[in-house]
Structures are given as C-alpha cells and as structure tokens.
N, C-alpha and C positions, 0 to 999 in steps of 0.2 A: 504494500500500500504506500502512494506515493502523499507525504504532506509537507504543506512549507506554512509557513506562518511571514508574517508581517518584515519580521527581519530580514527573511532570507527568501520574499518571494520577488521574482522579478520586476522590474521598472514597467506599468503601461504606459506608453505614450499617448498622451491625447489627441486626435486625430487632426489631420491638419488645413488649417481653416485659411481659406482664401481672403487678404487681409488688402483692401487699396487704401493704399496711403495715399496722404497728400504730402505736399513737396516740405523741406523739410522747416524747418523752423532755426534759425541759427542764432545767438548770441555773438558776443565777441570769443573769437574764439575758436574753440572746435566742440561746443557745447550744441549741439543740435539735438532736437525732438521732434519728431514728426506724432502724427494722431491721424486714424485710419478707420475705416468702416468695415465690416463682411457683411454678407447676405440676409445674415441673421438678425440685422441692428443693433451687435451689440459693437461699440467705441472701443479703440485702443489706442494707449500711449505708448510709443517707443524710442528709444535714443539711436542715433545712428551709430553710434558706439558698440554698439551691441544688438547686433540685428534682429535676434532670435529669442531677444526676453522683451517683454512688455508688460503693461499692467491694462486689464480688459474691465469690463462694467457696460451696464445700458446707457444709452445718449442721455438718458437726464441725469444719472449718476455723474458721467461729464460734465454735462453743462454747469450741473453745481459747483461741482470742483473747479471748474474755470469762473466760476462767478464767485466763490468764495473769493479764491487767490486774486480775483480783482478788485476785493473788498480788502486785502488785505491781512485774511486770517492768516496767509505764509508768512507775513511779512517779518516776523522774529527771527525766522530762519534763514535769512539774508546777512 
C-alpha cells in the first residue's frame, strides 16, 4: 500500500492561466510593475523582475488596493 502525507507528497502545480498584461509600469529605475487580466476576471500584479510570481484577486479587490495606496494608506512604507 502506497501513502504519502503532507510532507512528502509531491508539488501540484496550478494550472496555467493565460494572463495579458499591460505595458509595464516603470519608476526611476529598474523598478517596474505591470497588472494584467485573464479570462476569468480575476486582476494581477507582477514585477518585471520576476516574471513568474505575482499577486492575483478580483478587479474590485484591485481597485481598492489602488484607491487605498492613493489615499495614502502605503504611505509609511515609503
């Protein structure tokens, strides 16, 4: 009988989701972010830094987060 538990069972990848971005977003710098849609509606944020990580949410979870940060909730963290 074959069993694996939690530690020792293999990686699944999440399947992979068609993501269009828009162009990118730059600071001074080499600081760039782009934010992207799929099919599905739901938003992503990613750095061009690192292609292949991002942070996903629905368009109004976005939108917030970009209306906070121009309200200035980030602002300490500058």
């Amino acid at each position: 009988m074959n069993t694996t538990d939690a530690a020792t069972a293999p990686a699944t990848a999440a399947p992979a989701v068609e993501i269009d971005w828009n162009a990118p977003f730059c600071s001074e710098g080499a600081n760039c972010f782009r934010f992207g849609l799929d099919d599905s509606g739901h938003a992503y944020i990613g750095s061009t830094l690192t292609p292949g990580v991002h942070v996903s949410d629905s368009v109004e979870a976005l939108r917030a987060l970009i209306s906070a940060v121009k309200a200035g909730a980030a602002d300490h963290l500058l």
